[in-house]
C-alpha positions as CSV (number, residue, x, y, z in Angstrom):
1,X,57.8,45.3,-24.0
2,X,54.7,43.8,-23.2
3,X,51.4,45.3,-22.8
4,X,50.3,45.9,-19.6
5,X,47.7,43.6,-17.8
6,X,44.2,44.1,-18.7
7,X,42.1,44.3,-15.2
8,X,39.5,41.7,-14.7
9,X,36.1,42.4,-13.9
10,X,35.3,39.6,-10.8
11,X,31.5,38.4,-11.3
12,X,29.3,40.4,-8.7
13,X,26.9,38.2,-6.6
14,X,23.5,38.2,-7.4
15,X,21.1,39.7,-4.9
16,X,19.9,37.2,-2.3
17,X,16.2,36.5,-2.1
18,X,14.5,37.2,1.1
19,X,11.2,35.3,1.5
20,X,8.7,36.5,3.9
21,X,8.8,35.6,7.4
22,X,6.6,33.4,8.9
23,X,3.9,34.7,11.8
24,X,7.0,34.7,14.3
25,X,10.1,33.5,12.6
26,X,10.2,30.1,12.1
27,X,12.9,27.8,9.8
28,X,11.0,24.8,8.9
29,X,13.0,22.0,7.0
30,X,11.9,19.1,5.0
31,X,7.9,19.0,4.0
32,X,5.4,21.8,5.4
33,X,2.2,21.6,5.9
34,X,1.4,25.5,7.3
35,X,2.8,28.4,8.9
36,X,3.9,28.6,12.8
37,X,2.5,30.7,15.2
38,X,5.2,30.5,17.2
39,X,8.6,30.3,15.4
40,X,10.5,27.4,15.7
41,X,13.5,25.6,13.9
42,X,12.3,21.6,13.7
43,X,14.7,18.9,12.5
44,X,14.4,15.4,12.9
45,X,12.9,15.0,16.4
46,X,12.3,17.0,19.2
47,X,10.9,17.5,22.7
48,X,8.3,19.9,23.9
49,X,4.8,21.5,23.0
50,X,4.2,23.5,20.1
51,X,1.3,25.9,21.0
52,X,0.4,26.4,17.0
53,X,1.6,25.4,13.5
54,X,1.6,22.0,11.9
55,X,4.5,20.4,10.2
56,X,2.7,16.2,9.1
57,X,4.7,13.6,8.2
58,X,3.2,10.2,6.7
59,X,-0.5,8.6,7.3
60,X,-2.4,10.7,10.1
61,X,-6.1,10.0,10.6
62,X,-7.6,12.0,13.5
63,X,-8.9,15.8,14.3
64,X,-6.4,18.1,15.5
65,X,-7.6,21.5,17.1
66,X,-4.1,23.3,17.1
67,X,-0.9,22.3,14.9
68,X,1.1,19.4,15.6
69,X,3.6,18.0,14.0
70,X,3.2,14.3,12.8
71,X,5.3,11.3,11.2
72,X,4.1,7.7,10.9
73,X,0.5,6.3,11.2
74,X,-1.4,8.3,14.0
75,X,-5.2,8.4,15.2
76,X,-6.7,10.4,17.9
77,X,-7.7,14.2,18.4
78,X,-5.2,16.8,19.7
79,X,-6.8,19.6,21.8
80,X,-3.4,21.4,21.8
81,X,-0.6,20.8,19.2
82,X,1.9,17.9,19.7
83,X,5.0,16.6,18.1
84,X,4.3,13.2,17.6
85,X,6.8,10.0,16.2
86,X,5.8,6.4,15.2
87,X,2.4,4.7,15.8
88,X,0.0,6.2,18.0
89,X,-3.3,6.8,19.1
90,X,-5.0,8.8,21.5
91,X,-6.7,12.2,22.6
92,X,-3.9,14.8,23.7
93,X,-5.5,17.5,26.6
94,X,-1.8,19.8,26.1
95,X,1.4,19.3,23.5
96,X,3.4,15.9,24.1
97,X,6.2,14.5,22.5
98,X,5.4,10.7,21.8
99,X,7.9,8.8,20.3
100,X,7.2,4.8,19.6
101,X,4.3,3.1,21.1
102,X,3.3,4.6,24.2
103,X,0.6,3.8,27.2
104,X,-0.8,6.0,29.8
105,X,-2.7,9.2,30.4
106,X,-1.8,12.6,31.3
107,X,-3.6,15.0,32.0
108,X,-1.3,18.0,30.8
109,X,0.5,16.2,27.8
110,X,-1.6,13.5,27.7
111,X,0.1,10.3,25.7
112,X,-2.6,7.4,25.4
113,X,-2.7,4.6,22.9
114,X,-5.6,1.1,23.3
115,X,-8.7,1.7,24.0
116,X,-8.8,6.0,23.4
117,X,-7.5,6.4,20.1
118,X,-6.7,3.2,19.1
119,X,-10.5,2.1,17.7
120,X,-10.1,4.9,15.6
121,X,-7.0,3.9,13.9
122,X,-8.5,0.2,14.2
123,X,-12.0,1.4,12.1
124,X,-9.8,2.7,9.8
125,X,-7.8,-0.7,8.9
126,X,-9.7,-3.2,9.9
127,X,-11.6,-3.7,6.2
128,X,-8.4,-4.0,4.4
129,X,-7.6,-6.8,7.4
130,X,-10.4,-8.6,6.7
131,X,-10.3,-8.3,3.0
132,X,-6.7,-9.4,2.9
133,X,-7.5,-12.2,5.2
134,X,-10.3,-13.4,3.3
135,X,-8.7,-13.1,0.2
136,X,-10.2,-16.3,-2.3
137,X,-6.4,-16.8,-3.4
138,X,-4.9,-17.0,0.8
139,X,-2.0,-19.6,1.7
140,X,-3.6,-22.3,3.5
């Protein structure tokens, strides 16, 4: 006769760990910069205003008076937060999504790149231009 089976004990799951919430609830993937005011889940891009809370992406150069979120080089001052993709430059009066190179003003969402924004990002680089393109060791 054999003995009979010996019951097995099934691991238990260890607790979950619940981190605290964020001012209103928001899931935030990738790299974070702060908190959102207003809860959000952001991947990749996306459309609309953000009214607080930054996620930033990349090179950024410019003042921002509310959160945006950022990727690529950008210059320029946000009154309001504003997602914003790929090079630009320009003062925002409300959120805006900008994706690429953009021209044109608005003046709710305001999406402006030349002359506005554009000397800031401009200031910014043009040493390096002119140190690269005076190098003593250029291609003729």
């Amino acid at each position: 006769m054999k003995p009979p089976p010996q019951p097995q004990l099934l691991p238990q799951p260890s607790p979950q760990v619940l981190h605290p919430p964020q001012a209103a609830g928001a899931q935030q993937l990738g790299s974070q910069a702060e908190p959102q005011a207003a809860g959000a889940q952001q991947l990749g891009s996306q459309a609309g205003a953000q009214a607080a809370g930054a996620q930033q992406l990349g090179s950024q150069a410019g003042a921002q008076a509310a959160g945006a979120q950022q990727d690529g080089w950008q210059a320029g001052a946000q009154a309001a937060g504003a997602q914003q993709d790929g090079w630009q430059a320009g003062a925002q009066a409300a959120g805006a999504q900008q994706v690429g190179s953009q021209a044109g003003a608005q003046a709710v969402g305001a999406q402006q790149l030349a002359s506005t924004g554009a000397q800031q990002l401009g200031s910014t680089l043009q040493p390096q231009l002119d140190l690269w393109l005076n190098r003593p060791n250029r291609p003729a």
